[in-house]
N, C-alpha and C positions, 0 to 999 in steps of 0.2 A: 458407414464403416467401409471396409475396405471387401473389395469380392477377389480381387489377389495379392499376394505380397510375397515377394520374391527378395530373399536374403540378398545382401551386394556379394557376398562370396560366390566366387565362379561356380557353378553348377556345369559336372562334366555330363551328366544326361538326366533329363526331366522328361514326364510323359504325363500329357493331360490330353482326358475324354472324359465325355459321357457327364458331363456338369449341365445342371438347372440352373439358371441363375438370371435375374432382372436386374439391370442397371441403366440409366439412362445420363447419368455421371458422365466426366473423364480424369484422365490421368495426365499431367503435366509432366508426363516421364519423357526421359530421351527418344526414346525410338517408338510407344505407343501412344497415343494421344484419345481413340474410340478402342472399343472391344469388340470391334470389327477389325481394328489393326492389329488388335493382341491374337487373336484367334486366327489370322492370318499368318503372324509371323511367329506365333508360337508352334504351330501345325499341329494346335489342338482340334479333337475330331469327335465329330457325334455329340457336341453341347450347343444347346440352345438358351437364348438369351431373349426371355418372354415375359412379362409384367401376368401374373396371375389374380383371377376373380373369384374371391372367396365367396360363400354362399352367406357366412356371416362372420362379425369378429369373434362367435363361440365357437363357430363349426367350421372347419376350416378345407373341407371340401369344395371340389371344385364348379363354380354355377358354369361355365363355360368351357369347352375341352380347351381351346386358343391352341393346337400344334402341341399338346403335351403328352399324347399318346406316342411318343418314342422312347419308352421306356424297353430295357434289355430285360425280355423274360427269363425268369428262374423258377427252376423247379420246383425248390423247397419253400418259393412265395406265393402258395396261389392265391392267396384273399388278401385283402387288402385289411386295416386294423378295426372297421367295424362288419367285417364278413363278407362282403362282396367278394365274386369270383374274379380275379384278374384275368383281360383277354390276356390269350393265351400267345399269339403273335406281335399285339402291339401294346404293352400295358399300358396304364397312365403314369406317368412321374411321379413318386410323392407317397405318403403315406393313406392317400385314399384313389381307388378308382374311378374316373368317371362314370355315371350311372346317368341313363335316362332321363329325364324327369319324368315325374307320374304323382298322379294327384294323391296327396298323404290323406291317413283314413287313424283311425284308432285304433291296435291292436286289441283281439278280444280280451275281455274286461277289464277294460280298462275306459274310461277315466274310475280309480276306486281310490275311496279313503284308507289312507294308510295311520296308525297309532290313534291315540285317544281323540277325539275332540275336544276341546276347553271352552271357557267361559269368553274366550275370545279369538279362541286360532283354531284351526284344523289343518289338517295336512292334504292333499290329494295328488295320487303317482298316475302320470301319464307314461302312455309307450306307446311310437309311431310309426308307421309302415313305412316313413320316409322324412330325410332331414323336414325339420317344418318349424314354425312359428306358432305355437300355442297359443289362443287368445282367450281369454277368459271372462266372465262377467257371472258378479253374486247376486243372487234378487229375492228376495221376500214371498216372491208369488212363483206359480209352477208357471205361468204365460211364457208360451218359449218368446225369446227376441229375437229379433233378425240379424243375419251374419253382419248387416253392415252395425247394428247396435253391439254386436259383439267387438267387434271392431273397433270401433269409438272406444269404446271403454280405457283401452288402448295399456291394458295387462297383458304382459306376452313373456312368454319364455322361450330362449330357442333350443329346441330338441333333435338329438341326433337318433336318424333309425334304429331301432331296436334294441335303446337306450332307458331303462327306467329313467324316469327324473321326476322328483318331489317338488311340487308348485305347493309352499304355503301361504293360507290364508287367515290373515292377522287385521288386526284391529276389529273383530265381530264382537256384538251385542250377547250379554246374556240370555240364554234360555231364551232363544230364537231360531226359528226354522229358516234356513236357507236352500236355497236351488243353485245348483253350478252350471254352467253352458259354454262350450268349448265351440270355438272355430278354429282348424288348422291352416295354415298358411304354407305352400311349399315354398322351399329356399330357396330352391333352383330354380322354377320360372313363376312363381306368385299363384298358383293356384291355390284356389280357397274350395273349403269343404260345407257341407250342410252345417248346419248348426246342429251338433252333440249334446244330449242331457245327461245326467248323470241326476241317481235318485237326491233324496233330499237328507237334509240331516240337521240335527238341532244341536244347542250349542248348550252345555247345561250352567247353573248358576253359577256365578265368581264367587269364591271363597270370601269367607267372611274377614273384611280389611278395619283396620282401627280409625274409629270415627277422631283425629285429630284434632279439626277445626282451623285450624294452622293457616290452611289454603282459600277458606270460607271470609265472605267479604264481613266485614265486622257490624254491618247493619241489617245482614239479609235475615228476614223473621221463618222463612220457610226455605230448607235448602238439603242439598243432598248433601252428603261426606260418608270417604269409605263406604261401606254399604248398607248406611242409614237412611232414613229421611229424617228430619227434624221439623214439626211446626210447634210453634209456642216457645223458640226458644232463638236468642239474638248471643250472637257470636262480638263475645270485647275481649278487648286486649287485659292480661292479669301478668302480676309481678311474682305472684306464690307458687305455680304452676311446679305439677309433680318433674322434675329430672328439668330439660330446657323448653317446659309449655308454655308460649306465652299468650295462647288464647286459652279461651274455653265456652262453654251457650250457658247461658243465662235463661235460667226457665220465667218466663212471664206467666205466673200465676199458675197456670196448668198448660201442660206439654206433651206430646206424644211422639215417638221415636218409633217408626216403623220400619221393620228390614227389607230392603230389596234386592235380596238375595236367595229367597226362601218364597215358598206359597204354602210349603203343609207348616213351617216353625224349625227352627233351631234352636239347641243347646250352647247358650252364649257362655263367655267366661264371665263379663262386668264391665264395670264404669269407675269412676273416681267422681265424691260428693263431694261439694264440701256447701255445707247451710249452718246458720245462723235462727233456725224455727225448726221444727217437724215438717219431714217431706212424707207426705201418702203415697207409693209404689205402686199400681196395678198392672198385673199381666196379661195377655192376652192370647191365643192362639185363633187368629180366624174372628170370626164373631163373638167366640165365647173366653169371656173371661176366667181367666186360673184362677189370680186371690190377688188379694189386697193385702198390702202390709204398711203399717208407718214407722219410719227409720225416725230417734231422736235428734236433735240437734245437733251437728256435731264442731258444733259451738266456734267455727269457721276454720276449722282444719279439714285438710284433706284426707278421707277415709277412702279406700277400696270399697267397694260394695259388690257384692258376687250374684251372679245371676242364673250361675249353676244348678240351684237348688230348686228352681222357676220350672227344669223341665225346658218341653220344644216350647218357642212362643214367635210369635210374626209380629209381637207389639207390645211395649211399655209407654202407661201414662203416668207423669209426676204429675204432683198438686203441692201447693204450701203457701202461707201467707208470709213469708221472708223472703231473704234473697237465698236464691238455689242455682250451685253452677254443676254443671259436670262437664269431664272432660274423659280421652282415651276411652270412649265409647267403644265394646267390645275388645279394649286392649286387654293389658295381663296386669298383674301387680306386681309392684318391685320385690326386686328379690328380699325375702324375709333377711332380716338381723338384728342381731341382738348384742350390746355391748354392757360394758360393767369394767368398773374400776376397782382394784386389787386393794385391800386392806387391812392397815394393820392396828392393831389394839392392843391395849394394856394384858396385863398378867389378871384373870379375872374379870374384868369386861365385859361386856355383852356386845354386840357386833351384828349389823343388819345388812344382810346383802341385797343390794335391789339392782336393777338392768332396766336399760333403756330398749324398746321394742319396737323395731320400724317395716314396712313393705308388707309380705304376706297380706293374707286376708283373717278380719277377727271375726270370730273371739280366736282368743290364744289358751292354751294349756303349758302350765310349767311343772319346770320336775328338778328339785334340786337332789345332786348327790354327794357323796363325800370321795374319796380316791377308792374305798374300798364299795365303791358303787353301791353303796347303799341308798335309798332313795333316804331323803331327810324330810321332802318339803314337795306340795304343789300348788304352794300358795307364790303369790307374783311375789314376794320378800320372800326374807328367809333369816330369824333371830335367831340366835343359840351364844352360849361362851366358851368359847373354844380353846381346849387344852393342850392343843401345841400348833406349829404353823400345818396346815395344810391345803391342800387343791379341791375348790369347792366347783364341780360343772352342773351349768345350768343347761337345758332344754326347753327351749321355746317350740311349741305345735302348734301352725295357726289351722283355719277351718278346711283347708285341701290336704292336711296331711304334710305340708312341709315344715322341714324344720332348722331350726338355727344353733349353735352348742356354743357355751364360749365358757372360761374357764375363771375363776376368781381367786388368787390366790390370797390367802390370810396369814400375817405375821403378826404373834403374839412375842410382844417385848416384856421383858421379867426377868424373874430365875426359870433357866437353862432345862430344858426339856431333853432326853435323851434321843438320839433317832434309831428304834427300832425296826424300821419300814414295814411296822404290823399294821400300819395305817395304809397301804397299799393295795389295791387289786391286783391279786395275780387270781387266773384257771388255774387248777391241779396242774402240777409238774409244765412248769412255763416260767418264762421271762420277760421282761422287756429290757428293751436295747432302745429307744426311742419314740419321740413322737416322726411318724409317718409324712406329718406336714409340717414340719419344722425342721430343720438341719439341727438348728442349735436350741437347746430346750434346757430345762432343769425337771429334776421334782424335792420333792420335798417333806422330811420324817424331824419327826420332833421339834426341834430349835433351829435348823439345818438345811440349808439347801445345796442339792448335790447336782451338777455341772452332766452335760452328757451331749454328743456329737451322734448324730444319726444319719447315713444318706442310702433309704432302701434302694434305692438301683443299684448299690451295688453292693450291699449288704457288708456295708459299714459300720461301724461305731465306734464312740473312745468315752473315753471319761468314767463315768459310774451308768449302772445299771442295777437293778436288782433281781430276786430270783425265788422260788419254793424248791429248784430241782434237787430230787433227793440221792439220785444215782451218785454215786463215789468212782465208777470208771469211766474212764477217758476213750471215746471210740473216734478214731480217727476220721470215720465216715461220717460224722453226725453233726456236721457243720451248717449253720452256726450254734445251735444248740449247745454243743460238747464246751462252750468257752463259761459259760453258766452252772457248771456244778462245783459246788464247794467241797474240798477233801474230808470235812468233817460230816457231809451228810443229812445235816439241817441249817437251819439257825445257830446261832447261840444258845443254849438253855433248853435244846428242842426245841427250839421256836421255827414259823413254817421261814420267814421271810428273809433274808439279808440284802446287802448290798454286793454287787462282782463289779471290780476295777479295769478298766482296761488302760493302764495309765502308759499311753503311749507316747515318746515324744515326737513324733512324726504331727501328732495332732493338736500339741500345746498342751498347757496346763490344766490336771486330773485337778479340779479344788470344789474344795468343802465351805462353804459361805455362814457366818455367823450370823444368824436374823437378829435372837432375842437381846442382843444390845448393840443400835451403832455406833457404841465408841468399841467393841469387840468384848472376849471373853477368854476365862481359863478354860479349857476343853483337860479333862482328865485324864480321858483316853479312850480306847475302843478294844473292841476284840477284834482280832484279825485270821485268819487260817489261809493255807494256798487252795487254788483250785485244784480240779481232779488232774487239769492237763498238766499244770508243774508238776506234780506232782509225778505222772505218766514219764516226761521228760527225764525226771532225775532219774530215773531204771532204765529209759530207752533210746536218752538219749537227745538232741534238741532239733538231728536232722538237717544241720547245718553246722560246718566246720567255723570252729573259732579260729583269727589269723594265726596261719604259723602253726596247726594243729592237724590232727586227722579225727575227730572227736567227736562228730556229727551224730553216731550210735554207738558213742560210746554212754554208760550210764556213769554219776557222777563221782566224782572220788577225793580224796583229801586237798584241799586247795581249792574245794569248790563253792559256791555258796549264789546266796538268791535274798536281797534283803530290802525292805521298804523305807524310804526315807520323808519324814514328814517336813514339810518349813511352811513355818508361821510367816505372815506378811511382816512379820518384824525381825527375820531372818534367823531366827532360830530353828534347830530343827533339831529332828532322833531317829533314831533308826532300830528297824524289827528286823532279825533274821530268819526268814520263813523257811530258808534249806541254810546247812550250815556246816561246810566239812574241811574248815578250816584248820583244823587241828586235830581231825581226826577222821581217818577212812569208816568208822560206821559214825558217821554224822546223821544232822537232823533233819527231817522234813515232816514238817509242821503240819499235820493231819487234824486238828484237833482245833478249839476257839483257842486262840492264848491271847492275854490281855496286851494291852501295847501301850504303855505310858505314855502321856502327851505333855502332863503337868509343865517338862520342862519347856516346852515354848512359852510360855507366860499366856500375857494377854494379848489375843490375835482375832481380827476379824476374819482373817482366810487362813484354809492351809491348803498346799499344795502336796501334793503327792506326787513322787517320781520312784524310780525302781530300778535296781542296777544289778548283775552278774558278776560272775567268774569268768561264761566263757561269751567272747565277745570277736565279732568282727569287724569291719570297716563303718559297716553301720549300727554298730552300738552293740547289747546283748542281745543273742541266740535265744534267751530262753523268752519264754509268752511273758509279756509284763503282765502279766493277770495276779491279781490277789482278792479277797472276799474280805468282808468289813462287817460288822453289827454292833448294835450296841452302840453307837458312837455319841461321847460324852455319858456314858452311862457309868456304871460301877461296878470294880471289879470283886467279885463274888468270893466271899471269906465265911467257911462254916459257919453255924449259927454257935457261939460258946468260945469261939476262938478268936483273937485281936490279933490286928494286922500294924505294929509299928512301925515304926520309920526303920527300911532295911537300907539305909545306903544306897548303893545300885546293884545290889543282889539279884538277880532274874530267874526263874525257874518255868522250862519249859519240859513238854509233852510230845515226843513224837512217836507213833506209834507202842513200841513199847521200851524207849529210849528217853530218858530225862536227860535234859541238858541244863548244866550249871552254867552262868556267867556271873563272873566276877562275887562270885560265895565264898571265896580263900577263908580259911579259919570259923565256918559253920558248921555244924553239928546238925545232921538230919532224920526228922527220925518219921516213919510211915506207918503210918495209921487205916486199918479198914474201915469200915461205915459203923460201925460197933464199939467204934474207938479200941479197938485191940493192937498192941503193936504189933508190927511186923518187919519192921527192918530198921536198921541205925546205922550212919555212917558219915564219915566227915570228911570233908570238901577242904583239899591241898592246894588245887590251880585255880587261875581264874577260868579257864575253862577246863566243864570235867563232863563227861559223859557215864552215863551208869545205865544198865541193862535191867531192868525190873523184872525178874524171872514167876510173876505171880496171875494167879486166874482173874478173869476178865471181872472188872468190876469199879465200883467207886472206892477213891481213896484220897487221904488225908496226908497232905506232906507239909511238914511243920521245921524248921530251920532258924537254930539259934546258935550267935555268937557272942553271949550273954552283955550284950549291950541292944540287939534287937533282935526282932523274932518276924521272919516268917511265913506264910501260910497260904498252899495252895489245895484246892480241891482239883482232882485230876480221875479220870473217867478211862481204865482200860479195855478195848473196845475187842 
């Protein structure tokens, strides 16, 4: 490269001194041609131009002064960067000082082992009283060698004075004693030192490696692999082999598998059999035998065999008069699994759930349950005739205690099962929102399977969930929990269970899937009620401004409303209004189960659920799309003694202590206690009417005729 380079722009004054530098080059320039000419006609001053002799290419101290003691002393330099004092009149140039030479020695204690030893390295830190060449040599025996055999050996590291530095020593023998012997070499003029001992050290046994065979010539009858020996057994090539094995030993008649890694015994994990006759197994520690055992046939598949239960041992012998192979000596077993195919069955039926069981180690333990984690079964099947569709999980336990879960869903085809979700596990006062390892998941009540979105990182969900929570207040703090309570405070019917909607459309389509027939079905209807937090909203507000509003905390008022809309895959649909103050400022909100007719979609294999507002902004409605669901396809609940006929489209709802009429124009209503006593009459002018129940908390009978139909709800004031 270049040792100057001078821009062509005129330079009005430049000053060069006091430069190191080696070049034996020239310059084909105008006016210099040597750096004897530059230096002359530049009237640079006090630099020298001197080829420097390093002590080595690690160390880069000087072996030689050569004229480089013209260094300008400074004060605030006095050592040089491995400690040396800097003369004080003539330094050396460069970042080390020349030094003497003097014959290098090993600072006290040192040569020592630094970290663990292994089964085939160690480490050992030297530190030198001066630059030098470390020479080393490992030997078996404490016989010192002579520096010239230390030498030969011709291991070396270069070391700067008072410098730790880690010399490792690799490729060693297990559980073997070694001896180390050091000669030091100086850089600077080749003095050599006594020969160094350093005490001894042993190297402990190599971990226990998986007997392969892989690598092992395919005819040798006695051989090592990983940390086995094997005699009696011959290494061929096989096409079966567990994951990509394509060897494995072949026991001749009787065989023994000795570990060379061990002298008192180790705790092995196993092997992989695979025989066509009975194998005899004995173990051994040392001399004495542990126990004998004979493994069945295992009729030329490949089994895991565990050798855990064997205790410490230094040796196993097989026997068999068949052919006997093993392979992945000392390895592990694949990982346990269990598979099973989902099914479905007639209305009445009988139904056998079985699974396929692969890896771990056997025997195996099963455990069949149902959703409500009931144990059913711990037999490897599992019979029964099952009364509506549901989720059957199996558990597979093999002999270490691992285990595998996988789930069977069952679809009974028939008449139409209702979905109560009393067929679910819930803890007291809990929910679920998803499965944890699935994003996208379903479950499934009665004839029904319900759709559901889960992504726990970030404590997501859409579609259906269900729930037992009994609380009726909405706490703002209490997320996600707070999206799971029903305004009516149970079930349906006091029942513990329902469904919570989260029918968002950011997340696609909330749907209900029809199992028990696939050409589809009539669905009747369901009970529906809001949650606690709509319900919170409509008094407090939605906390976000509708477009073109200021309304965010404002609570709801005429013109307002909150309503559910169903469609069938055949594009029909209907609609519930859960809040309702369309026509009137003390409108409805829906606290209570109220039924929600479906009849009018027909026959459908899906329905879809969506949900729409009053108050809305750029991205759609303000208010939570949340609603709660039960009952679905079930039936809507008519005293016992009272008939329910064809009312046209009359609807009669409950909120709080507020009935709402739609579409009852020209009905006559009259209210009944639980005693059947009347207690109130009155008739219905608009299609929407509102009425104020001014009566004590209790059950009651509302019965409505327009003497062509009649009628009739049970209604619970709370």
């Amino acid at each position: 490269g270049y040792v100057y380079w001078i821009n062509s722009k005129p330079l009005k004054a430049t000053t060069l001194n006091n430069n190191a530098l080696y070049t034996s080059g020239t310059v084909f320039a105008k006016n210099y041609t040597t750096i004897e000419n530059w230096l002359t006609g530049s009237k640079e001053s006090n630099s020298i131009n001197q080829k420097v002799t390093f002590q080595s290419d690690e160390i880069l101290a000087l072996k030689t002064l050569d004229g480089l003691n013209a260094g300008i002393p400074l004060d605030f330099v006095a050592i040089d960067i491995v400690g040396n004092v800097r003369d004080t009149e003539h330094p050396t140039i460069g970042a080390y000082e020349f030094v003497v030479a003097e014959l290098p020695a090993m600072e006290s204690g040192y040569p020592v082992l630094s970290g663990d030893v292994t089964y085939n390295s160690a480490v050992v830190t030297v530190k030198v009283t001066a630059n030098a060449e470390v020479y080393y040599l490992l030997k078996n025996d404490e016989k010192e060698p002579s520096v010239e055999d230390v030498i030969a050996a011709d291991n070396k590291v270069s070391v700067s004075k008072g410098q730790e530095t880690a010399i490792p020593l690799t490729e060693l023998k297990q559980y073997t004693e070694y001896y180390a012997f050091f000669v030091l070499k100086g850089l600077a003029d080749g003095q050599l030192s006594e020969v160094i001992a350093m005490s001894a050290f042993t190297t402990v046994y190599a971990p226990t490696s998986v007997s392969t065979f892989e690598d092992v010539t395919v005819t040798e009858t006695g051989f090592e692999d990983g940390t086995a020996r094997f005699n009696g057994f011959v290494v061929e090539e096989i096409t079966d082999g567990i994951e990509d094995s394509r060897k494995a030993a072949k026991l001749q008649t009787e065989g023994t598998v000795t570990l060379i890694n061990t002298s008192d015994g180790l705790i092995l994990t196993g092997f992989y059999l695979k025989s066509d006759a009975d194998v005899t197994i004995s173990a051994s520690k040392g001399q004495l035998e542990i126990s004998t055992r004979t493994i069945a046939s295992t009729q030329d598949r490949w089994i895991y065999y565990s050798l855990k239960e064997w205790g410490e041992i230094t040796s196993i012998t097989l026997s068999s008069k068949g052919n006997v192979y093993i392979d992945n000596f000392s390895g592990n077993p694949q990982k346990l699994m269990v598979t099973a195919d989902d099914k479905t069955v007639s209305e009445g039926e009988s139904v056998i759930l079985t699974s396929d069981v692969s890896g771990g180690v056997s025997p195996y333990t099963y455990s069949w349950r149902n959703s409500k984690n009931e144990i059913l079964s711990t037999e490897e099947q599992y019979s029964f005739v099952p009364q509506e569709c549901g989720d059957y999980t199996l558990t597979v336990t093999d002999a270490w205690d691992e285990t595998a879960t996988i789930t069977v869903r069952v679809i009974v085809t028939g008449e139409a099962a209702a979905a109560t979700f009393e067929n679910l596990y819930l803890d007291s006062e809990s929910y679920w929102m998803g499965d944890p390892e699935e994003s996208m998941s379903s479950f499934v009540s009665g004839s029904y399977k319900f759709s559901n979105y889960y992504e726990p990182d970030y404590a997501t969900w859409a579609y259906f969930g269900y729930s037992n929570v009994t609380s009726t207040v909405y706490n703002p703090a209490d997320f996600p929990s707070n999206q799971f309570g029903a305004a009516a405070g149970s079930g349906v019917h006091e029942s513990e269970n329902y469904a919570v909607a989260y029918a968002s459309s950011y997340f696609g389509p909330t749907q209900v899937e029809v199992l028990n027939n696939p050409e589809g079905d009539v669905v009747k209807g369901c009970y529906v009620t809001n949650t606690a937090w709509v319900k919170y909203v409509t008094e407090q507000g939605t906390g976000m401004n509708s477009s073109g509003k200021e309304d965010a905390n404002l609570p709801f008022t005429i013109g307002d409303y909150y309503k559910i809309i169903a469609t069938g895959d055949n594009g029909n649909s209907a609609e519930f209004y859960l809040v309702d103050y369309r026509n009137s400022a003390e409108g409805i909100v829906v606290d209570t189960w109220e039924w929600f007719d479906l009849t009018s979609l027909g026959k459908v294999k899906k329905i879809t659920f969506t949900v729409d507002g009053s108050r809305k902004n750029d991205w759609g409605t303000t208010i939570p799309t949340y609603f709660c669901l039960d009952d679905f396809n079930g039936t809507e609940s008519i005293p016992e003694g009272l008939s329910n006929s064809d009312t046209d489209n009359c609807k009669v709802y409950l909120s709080g202590d507020m009935l709402r009429f739609e579409q009852c124009s020209g009905y006559t209503f009259s209210i009944y206690n639980i005693n059947g006593t009347l207690s109130d009459k009155f008739n219905i002018d608009d299609d929407y009417q509102t009425i104020r129940l001014n009566k004590e908390k209790g059950l009651y009978i509302v019965v409505g005729m327009n003497g062509k139909n009649t009628i009739t709800r049970k209604i619970q004031l709370r």
